[in-house]
PDBQT receptor file of N, H, CA, C and O in Angstrom, charges set to zero:
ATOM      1  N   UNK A   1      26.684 144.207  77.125  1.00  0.00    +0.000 N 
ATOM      2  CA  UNK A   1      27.137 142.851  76.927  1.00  0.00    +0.000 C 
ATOM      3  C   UNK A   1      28.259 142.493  77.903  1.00  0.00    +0.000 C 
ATOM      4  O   UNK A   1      28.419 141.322  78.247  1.00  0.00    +0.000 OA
ATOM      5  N   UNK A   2      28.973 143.399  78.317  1.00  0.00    +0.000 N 
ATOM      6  H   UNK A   2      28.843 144.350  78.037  1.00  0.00    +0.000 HD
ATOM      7  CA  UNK A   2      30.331 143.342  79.046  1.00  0.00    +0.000 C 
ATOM      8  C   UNK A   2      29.654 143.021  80.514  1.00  0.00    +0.000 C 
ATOM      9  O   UNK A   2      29.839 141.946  81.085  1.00  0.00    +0.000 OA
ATOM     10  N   UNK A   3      29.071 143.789  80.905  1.00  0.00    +0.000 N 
ATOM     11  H   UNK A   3      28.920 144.662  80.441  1.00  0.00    +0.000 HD
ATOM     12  CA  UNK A   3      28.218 143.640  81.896  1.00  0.00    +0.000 C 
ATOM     13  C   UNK A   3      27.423 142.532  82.468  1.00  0.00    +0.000 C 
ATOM     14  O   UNK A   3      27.235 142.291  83.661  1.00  0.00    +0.000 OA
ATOM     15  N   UNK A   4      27.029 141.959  81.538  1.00  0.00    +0.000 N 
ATOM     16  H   UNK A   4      27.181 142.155  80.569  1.00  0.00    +0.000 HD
ATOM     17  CA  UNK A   4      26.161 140.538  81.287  1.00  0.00    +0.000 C 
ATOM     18  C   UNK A   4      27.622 139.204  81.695  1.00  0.00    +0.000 C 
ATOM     19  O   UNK A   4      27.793 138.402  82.614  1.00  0.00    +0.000 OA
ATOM     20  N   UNK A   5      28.320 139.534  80.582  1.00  0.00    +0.000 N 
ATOM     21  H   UNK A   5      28.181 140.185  79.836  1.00  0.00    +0.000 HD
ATOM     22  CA  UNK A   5      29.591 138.391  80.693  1.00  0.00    +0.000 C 
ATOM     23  C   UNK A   5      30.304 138.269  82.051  1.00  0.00    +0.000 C 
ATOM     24  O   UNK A   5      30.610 137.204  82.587  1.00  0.00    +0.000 OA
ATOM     25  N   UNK A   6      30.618 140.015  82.734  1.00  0.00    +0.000 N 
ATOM     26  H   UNK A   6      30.370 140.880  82.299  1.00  0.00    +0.000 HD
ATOM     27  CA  UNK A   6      30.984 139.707  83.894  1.00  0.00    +0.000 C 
ATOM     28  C   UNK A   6      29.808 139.089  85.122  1.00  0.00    +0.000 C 
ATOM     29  O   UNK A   6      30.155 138.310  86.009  1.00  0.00    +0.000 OA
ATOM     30  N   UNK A   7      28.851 139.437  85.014  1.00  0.00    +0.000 N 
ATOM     31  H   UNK A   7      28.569 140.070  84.293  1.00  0.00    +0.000 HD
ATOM     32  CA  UNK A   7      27.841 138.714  85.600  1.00  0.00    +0.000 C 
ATOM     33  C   UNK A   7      28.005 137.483  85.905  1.00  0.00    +0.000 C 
ATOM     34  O   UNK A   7      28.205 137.046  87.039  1.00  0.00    +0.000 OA
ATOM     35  N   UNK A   8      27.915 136.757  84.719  1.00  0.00    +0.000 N 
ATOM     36  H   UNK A   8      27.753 137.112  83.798  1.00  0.00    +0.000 HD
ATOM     37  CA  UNK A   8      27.755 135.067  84.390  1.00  0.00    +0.000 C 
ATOM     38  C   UNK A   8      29.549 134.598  84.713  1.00  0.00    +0.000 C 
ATOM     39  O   UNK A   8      29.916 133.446  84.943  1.00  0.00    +0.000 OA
ATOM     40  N   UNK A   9      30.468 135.831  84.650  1.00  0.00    +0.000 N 
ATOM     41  H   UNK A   9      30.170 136.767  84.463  1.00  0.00    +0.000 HD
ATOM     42  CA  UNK A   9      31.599 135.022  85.290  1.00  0.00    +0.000 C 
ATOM     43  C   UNK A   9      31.932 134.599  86.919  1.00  0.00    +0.000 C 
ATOM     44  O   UNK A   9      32.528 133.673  87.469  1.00  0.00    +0.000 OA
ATOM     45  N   UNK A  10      31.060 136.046  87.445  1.00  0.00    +0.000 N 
ATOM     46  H   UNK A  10      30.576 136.799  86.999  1.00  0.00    +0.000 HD
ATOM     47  CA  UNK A  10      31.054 135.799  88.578  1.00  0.00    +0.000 C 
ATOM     48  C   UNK A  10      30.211 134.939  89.788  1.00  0.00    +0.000 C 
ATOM     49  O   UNK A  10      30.496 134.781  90.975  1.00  0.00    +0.000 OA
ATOM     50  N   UNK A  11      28.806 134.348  88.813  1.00  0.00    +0.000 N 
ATOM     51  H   UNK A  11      28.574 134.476  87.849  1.00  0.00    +0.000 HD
ATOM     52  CA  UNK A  11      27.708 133.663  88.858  1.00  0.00    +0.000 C 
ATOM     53  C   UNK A  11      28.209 131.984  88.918  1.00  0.00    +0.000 C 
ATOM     54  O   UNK A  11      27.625 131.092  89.534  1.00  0.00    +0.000 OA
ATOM     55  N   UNK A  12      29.323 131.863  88.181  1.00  0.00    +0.000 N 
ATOM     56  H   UNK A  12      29.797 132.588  87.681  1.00  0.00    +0.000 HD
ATOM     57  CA  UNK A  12      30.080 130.876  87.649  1.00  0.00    +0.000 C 
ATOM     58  C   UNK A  12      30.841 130.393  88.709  1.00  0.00    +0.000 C 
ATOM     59  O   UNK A  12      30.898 129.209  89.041  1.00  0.00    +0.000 OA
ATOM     60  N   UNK A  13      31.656 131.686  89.446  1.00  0.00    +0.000 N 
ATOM     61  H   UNK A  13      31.609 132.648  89.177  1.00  0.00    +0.000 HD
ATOM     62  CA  UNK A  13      32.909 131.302  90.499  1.00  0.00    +0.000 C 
ATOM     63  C   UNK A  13      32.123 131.044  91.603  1.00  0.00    +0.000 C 
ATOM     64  O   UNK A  13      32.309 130.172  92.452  1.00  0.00    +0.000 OA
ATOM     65  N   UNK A  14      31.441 131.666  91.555  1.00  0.00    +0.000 N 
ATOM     66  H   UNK A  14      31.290 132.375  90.866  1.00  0.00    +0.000 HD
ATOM     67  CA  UNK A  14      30.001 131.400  92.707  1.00  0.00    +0.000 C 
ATOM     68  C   UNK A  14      29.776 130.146  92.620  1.00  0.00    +0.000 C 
ATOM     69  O   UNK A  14      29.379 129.880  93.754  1.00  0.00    +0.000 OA
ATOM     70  N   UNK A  15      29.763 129.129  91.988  1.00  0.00    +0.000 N 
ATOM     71  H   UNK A  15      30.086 129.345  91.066  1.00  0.00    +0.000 HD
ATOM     72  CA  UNK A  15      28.773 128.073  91.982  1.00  0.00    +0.000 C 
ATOM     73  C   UNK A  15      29.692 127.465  92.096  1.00  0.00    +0.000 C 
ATOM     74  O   UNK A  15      29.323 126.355  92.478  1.00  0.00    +0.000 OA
ATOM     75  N   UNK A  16      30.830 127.495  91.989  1.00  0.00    +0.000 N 
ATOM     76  H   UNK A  16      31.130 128.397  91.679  1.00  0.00    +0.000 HD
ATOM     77  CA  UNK A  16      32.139 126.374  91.830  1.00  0.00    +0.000 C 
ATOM     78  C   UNK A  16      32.056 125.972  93.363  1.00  0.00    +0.000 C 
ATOM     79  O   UNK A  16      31.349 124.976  93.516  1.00  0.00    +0.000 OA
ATOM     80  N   UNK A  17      32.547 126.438  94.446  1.00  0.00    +0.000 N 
ATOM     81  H   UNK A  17      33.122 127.247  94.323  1.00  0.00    +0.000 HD
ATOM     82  CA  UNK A  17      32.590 125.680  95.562  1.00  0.00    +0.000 C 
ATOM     83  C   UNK A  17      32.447 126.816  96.790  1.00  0.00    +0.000 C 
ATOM     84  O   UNK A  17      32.661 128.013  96.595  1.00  0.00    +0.000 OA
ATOM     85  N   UNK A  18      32.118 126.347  97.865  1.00  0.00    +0.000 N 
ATOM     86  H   UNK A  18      31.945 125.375  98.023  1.00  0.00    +0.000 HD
ATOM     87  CA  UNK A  18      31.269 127.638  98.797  1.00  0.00    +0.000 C 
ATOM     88  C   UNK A  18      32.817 128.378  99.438  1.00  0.00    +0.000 C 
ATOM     89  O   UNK A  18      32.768 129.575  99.722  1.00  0.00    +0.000 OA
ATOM     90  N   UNK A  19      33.754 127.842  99.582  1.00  0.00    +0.000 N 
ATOM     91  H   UNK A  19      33.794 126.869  99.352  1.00  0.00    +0.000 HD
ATOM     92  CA  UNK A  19      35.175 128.321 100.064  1.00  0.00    +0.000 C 
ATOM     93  C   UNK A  19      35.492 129.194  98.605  1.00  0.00    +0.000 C 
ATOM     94  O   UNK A  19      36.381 130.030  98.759  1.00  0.00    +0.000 OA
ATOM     95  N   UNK A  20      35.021 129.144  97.489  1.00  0.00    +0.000 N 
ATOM     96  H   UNK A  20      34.298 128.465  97.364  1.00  0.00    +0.000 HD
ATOM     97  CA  UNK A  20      35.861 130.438  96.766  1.00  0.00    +0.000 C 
ATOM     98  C   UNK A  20      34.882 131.594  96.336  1.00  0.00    +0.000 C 
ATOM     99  O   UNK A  20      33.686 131.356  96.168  1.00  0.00    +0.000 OA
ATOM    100  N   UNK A  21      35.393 132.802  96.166  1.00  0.00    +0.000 N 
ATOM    101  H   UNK A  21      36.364 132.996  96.302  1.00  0.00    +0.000 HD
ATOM    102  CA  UNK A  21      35.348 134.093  96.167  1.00  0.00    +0.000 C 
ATOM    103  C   UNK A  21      36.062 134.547  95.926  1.00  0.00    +0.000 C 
ATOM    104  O   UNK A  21      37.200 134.624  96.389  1.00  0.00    +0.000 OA
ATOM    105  N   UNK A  22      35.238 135.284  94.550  1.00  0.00    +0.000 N 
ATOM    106  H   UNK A  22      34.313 135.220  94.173  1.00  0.00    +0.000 HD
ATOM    107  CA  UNK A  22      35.854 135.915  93.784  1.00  0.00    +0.000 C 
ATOM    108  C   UNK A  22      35.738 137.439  94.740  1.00  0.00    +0.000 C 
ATOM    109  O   UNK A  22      35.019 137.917  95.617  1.00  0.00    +0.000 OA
ATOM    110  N   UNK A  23      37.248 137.904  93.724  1.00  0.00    +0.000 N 
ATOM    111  H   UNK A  23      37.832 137.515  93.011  1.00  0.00    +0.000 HD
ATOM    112  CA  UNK A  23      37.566 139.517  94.544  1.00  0.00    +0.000 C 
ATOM    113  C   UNK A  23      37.250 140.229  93.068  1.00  0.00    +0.000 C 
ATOM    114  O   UNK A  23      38.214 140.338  92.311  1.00  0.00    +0.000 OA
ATOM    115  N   UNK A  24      35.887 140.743  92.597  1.00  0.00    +0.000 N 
ATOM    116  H   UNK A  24      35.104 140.654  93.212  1.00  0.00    +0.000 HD
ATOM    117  CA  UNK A  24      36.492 141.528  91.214  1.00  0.00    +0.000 C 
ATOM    118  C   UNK A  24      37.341 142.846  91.775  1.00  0.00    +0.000 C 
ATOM    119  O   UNK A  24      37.467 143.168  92.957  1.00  0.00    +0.000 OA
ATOM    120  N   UNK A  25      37.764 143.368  90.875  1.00  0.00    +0.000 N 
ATOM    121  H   UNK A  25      37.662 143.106  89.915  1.00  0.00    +0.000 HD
ATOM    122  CA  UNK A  25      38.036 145.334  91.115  1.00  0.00    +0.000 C 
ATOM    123  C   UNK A  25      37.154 145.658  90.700  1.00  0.00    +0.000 C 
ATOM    124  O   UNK A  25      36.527 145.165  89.762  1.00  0.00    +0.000 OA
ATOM    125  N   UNK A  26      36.829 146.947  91.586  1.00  0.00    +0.000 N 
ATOM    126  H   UNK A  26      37.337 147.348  92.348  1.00  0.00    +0.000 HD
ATOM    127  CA  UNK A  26      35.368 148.179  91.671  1.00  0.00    +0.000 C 
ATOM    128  C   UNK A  26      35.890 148.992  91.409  1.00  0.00    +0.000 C 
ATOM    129  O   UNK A  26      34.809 149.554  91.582  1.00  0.00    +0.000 OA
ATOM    130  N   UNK A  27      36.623 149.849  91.088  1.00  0.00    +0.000 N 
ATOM    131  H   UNK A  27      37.501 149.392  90.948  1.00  0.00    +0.000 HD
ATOM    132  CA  UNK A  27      36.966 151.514  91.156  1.00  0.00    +0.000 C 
ATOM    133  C   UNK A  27      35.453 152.284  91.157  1.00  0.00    +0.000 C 
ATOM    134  O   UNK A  27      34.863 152.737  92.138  1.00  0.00    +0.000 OA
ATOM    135  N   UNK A  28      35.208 152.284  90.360  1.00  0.00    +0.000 N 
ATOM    136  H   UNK A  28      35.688 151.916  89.564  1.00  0.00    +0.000 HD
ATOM    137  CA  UNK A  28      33.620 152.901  90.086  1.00  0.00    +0.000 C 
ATOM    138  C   UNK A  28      32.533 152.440  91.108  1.00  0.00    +0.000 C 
ATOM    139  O   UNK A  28      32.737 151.252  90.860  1.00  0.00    +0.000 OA
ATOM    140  N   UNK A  29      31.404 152.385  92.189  1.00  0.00    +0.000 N 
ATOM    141  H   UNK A  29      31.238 153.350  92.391  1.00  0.00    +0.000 HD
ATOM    142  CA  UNK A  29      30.404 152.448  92.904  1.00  0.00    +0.000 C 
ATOM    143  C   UNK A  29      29.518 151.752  91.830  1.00  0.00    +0.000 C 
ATOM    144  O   UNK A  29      28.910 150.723  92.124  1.00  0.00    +0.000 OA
ATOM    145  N   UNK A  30      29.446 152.248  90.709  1.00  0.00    +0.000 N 
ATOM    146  H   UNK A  30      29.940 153.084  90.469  1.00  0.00    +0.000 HD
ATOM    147  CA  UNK A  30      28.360 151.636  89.908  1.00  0.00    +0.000 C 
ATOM    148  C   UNK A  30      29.124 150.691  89.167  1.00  0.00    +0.000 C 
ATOM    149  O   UNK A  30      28.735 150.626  88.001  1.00  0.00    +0.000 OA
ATOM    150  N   UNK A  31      29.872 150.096  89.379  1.00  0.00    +0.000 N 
ATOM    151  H   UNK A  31      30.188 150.149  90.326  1.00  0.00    +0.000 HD
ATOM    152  CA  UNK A  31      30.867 148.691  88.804  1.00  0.00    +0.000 C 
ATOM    153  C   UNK A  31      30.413 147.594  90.115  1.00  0.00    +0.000 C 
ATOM    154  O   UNK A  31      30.330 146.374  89.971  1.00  0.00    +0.000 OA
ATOM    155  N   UNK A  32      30.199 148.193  91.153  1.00  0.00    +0.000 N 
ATOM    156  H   UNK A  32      30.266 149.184  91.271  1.00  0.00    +0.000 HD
ATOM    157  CA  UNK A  32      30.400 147.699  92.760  1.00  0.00    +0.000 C 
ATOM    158  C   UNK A  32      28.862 146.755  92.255  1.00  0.00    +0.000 C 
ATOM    159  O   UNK A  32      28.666 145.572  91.975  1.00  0.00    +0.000 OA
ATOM    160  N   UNK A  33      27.862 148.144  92.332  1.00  0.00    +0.000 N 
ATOM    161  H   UNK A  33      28.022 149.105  92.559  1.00  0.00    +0.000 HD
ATOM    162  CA  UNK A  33      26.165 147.273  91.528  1.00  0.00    +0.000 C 
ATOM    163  C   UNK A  33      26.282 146.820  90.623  1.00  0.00    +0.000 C 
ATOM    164  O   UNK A  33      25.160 146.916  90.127  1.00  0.00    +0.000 OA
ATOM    165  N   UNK A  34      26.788 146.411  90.059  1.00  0.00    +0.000 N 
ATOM    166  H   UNK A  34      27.700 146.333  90.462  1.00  0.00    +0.000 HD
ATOM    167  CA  UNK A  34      26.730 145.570  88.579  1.00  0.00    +0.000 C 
ATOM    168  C   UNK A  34      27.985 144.012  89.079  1.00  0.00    +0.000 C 
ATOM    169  O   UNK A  34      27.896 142.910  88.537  1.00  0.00    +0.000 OA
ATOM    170  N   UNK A  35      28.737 144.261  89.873  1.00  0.00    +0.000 N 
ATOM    171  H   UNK A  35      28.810 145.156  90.313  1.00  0.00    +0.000 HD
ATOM    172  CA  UNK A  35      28.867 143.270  90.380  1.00  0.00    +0.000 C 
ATOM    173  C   UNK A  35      27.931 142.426  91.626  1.00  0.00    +0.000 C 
ATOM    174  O   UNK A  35      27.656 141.226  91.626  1.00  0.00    +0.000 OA
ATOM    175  N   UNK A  36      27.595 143.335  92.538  1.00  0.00    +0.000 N 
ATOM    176  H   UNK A  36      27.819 144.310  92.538  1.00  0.00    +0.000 HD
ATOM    177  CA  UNK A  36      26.715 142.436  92.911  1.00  0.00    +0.000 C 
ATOM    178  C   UNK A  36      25.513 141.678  92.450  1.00  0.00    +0.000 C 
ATOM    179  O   UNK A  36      24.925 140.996  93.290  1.00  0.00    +0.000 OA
ATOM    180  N   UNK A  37      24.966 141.720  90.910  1.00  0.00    +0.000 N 
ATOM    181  H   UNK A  37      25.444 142.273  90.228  1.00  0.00    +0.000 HD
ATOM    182  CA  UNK A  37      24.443 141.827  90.745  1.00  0.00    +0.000 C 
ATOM    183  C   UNK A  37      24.172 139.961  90.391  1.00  0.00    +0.000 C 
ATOM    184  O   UNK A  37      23.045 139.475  90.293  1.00  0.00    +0.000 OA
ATOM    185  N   UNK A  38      25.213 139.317  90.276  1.00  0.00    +0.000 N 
ATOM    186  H   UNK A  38      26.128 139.712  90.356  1.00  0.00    +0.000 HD
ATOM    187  CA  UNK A  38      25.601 138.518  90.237  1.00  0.00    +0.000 C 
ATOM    188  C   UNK A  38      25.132 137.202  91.181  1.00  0.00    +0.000 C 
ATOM    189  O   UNK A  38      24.895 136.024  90.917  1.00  0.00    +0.000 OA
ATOM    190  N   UNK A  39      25.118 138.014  92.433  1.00  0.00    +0.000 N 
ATOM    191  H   UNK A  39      25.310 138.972  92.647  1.00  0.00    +0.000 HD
ATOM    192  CA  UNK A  39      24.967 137.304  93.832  1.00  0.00    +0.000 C 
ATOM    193  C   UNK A  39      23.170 136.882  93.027  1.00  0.00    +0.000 C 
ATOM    194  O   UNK A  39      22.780 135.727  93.196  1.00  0.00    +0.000 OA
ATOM    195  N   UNK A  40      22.358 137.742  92.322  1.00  0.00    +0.000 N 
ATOM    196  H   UNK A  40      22.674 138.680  92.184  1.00  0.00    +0.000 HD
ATOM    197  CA  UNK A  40      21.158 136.809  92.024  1.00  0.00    +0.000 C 
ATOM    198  C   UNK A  40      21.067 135.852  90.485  1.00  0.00    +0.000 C 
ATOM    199  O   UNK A  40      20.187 135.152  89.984  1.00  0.00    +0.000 OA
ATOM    200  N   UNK A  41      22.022 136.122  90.205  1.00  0.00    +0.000 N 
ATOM    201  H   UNK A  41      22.736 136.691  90.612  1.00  0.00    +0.000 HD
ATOM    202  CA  UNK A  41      22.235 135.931  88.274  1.00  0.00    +0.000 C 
ATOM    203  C   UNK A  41      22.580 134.150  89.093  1.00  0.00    +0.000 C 
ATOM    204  O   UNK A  41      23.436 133.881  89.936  1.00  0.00    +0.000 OA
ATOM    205  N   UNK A  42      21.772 133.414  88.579  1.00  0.00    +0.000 N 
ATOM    206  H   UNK A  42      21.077 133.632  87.894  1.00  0.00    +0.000 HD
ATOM    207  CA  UNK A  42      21.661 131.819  89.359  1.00  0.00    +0.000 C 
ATOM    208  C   UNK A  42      21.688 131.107  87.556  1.00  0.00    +0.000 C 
ATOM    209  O   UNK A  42      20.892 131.236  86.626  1.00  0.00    +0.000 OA
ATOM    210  N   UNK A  43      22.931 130.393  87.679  1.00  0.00    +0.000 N 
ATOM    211  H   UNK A  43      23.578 130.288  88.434  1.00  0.00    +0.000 HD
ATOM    212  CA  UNK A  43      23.020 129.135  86.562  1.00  0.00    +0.000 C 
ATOM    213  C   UNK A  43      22.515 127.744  87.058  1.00  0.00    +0.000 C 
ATOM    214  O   UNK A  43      22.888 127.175  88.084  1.00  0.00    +0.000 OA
ATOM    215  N   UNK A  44      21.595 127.295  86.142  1.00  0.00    +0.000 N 
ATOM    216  H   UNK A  44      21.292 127.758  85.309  1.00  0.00    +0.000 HD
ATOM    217  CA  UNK A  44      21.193 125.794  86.639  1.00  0.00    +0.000 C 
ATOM    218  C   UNK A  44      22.020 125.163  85.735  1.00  0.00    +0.000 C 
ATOM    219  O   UNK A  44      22.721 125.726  84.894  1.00  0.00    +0.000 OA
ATOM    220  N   UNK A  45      21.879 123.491  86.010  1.00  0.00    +0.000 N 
ATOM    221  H   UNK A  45      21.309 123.034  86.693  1.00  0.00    +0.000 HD
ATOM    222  CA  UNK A  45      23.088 122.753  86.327  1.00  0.00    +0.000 C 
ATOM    223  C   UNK A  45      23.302 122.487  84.474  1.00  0.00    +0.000 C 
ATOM    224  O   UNK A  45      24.507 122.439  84.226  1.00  0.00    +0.000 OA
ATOM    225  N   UNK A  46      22.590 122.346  83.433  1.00  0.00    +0.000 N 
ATOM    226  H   UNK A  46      21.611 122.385  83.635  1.00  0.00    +0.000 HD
ATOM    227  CA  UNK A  46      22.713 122.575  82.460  1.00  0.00    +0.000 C 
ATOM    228  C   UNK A  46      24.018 123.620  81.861  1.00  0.00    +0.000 C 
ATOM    229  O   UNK A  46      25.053 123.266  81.297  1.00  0.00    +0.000 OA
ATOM    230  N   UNK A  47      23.649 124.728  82.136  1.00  0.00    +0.000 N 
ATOM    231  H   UNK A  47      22.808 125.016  82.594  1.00  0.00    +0.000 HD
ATOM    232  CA  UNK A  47      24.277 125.708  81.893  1.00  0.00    +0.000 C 
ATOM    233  C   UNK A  47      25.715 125.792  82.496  1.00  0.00    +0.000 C 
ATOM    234  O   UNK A  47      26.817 125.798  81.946  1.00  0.00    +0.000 OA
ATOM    235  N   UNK A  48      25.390 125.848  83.642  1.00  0.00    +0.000 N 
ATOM    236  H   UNK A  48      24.495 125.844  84.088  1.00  0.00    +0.000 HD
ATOM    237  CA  UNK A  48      27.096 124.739  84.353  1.00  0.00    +0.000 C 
ATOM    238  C   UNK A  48      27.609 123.464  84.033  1.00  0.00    +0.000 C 
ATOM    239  O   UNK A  48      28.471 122.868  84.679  1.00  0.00    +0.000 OA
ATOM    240  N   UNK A  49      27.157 123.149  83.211  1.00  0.00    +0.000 N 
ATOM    241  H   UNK A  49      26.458 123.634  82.686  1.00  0.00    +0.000 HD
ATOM    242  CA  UNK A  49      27.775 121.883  82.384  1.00  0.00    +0.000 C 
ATOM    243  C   UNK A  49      28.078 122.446  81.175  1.00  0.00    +0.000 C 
ATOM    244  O   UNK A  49      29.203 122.066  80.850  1.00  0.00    +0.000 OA
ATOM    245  N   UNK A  50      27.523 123.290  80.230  1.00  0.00    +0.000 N 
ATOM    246  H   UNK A  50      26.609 123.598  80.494  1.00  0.00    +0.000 HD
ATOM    247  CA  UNK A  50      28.347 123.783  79.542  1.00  0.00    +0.000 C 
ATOM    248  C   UNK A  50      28.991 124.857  79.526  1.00  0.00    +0.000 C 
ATOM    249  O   UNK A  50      29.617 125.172  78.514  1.00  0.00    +0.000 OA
ATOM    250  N   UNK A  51      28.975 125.619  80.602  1.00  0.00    +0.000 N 
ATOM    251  H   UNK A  51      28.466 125.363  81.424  1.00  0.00    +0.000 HD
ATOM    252  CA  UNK A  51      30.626 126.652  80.828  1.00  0.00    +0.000 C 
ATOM    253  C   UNK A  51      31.979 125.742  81.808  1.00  0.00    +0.000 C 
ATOM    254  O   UNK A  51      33.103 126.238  81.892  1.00  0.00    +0.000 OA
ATOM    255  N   UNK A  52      31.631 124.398  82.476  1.00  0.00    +0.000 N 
ATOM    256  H   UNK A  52      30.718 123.995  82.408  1.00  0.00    +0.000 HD
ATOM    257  CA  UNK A  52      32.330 123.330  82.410  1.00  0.00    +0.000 C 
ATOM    258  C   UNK A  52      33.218 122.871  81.582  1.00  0.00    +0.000 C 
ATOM    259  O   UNK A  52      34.447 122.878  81.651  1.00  0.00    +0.000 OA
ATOM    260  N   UNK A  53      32.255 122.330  80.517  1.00  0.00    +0.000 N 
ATOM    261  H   UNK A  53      31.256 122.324  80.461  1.00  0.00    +0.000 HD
ATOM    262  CA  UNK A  53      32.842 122.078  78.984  1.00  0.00    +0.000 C 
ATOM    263  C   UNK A  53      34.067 122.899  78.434  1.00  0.00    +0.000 C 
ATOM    264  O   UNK A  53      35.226 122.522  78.263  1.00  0.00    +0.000 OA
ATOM    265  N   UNK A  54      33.532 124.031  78.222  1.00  0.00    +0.000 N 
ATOM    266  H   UNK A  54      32.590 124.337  78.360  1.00  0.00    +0.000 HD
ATOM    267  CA  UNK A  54      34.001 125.140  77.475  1.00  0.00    +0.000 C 
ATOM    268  C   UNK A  54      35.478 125.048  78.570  1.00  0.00    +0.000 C 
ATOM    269  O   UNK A  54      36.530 124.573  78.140  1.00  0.00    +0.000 OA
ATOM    270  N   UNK A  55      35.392 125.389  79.499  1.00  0.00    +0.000 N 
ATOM    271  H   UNK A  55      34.538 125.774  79.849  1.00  0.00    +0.000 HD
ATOM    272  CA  UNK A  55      36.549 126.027  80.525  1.00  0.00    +0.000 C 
ATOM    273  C   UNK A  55      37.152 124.725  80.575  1.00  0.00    +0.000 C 
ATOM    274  O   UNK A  55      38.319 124.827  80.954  1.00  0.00    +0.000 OA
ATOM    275  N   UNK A  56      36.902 123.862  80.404  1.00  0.00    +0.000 N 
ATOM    276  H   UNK A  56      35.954 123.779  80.096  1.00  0.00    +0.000 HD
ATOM    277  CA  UNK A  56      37.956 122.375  80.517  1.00  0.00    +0.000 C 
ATOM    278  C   UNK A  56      38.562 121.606  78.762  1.00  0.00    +0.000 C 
ATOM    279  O   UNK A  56      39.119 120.553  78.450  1.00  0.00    +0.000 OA
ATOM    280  N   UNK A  57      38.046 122.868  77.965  1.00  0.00    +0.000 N 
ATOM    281  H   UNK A  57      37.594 123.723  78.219  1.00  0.00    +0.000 HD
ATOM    282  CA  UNK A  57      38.220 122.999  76.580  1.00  0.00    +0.000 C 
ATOM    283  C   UNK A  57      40.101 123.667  76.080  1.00  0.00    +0.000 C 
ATOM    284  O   UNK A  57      41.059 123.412  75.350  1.00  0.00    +0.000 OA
ATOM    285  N   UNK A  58      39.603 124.645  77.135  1.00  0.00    +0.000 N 
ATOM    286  H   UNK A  58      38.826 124.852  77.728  1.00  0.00    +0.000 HD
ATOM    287  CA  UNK A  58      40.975 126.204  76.887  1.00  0.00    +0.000 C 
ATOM    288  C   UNK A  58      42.189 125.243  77.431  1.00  0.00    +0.000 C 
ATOM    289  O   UNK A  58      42.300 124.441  78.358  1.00  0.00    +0.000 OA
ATOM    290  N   UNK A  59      43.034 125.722  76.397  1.00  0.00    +0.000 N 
ATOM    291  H   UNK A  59      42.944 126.374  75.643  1.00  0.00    +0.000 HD
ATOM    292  CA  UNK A  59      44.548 125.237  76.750  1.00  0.00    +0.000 C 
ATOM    293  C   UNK A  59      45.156 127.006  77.864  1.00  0.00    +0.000 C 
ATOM    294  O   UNK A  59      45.361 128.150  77.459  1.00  0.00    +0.000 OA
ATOM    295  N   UNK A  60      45.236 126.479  79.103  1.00  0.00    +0.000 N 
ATOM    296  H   UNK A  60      45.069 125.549  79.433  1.00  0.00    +0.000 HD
ATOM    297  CA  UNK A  60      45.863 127.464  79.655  1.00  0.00    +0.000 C 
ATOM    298  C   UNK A  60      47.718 127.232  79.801  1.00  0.00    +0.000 C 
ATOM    299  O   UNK A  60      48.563 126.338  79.847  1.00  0.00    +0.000 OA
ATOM    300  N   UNK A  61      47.577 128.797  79.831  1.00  0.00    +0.000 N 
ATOM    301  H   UNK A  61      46.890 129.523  79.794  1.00  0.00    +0.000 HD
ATOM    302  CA  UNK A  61      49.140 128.850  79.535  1.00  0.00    +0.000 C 
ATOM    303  C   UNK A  61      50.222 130.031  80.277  1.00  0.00    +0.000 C 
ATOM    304  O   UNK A  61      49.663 131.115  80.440  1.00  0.00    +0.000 OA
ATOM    305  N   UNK A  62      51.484 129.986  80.685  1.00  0.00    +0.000 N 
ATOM    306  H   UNK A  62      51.938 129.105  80.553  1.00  0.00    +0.000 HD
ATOM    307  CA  UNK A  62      51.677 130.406  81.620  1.00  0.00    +0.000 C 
ATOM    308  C   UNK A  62      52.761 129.964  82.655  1.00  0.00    +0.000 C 
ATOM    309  O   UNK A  62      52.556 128.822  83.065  1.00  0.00    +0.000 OA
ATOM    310  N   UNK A  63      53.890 130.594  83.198  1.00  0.00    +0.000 N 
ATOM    311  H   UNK A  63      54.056 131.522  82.865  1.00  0.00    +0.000 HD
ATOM    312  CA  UNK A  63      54.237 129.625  84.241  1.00  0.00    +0.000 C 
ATOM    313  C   UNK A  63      53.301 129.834  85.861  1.00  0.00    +0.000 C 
ATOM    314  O   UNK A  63      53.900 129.290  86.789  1.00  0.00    +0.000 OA
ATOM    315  N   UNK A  64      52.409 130.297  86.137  1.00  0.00    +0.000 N 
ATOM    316  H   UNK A  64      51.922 130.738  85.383  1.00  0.00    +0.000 HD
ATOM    317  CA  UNK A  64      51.266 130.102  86.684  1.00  0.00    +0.000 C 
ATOM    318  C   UNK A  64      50.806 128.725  86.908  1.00  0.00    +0.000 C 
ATOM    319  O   UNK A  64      50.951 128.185  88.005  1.00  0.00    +0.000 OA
ATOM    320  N   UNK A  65      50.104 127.975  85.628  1.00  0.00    +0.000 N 
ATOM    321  H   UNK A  65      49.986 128.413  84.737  1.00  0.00    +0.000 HD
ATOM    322  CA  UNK A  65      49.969 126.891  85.404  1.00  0.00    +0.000 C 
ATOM    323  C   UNK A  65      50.751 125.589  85.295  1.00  0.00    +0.000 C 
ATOM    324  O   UNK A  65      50.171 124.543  85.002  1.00  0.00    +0.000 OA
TER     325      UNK A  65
């Protein structure tokens, strides 16, 4: 499941705009394949409308923000 979620997060940053890229951490080789794995994990525009939603939902917090 963890695997899946990071997928669809990185599937996500992917689709946001062609200038960003995401950096995950790999320590592990087989973290490295399971991140790339991503580069084919494709959200249509549905589905990016509702992790949109959701992410414009969260109160972020922080002096970051």
């Amino acid at each position: 499941m963890i695997n899946l979620l990071q997928e669809i997060t990185l599937a996500w940053l992917l689709a946001q705009k062609p200038w960003i890229v995401p950096i995950p951490g790999s320590r592990k080789l087989e973290r490295l394949d399971e991140n790339l794995g991503a580069v084919d994990f494709v959200l249509n525009d549905t589905e990016l409308a509702r992790l949109r939603t959701a992410v414009e939902a969260m109160t972020i917090m922080g002096d970051r923000y």
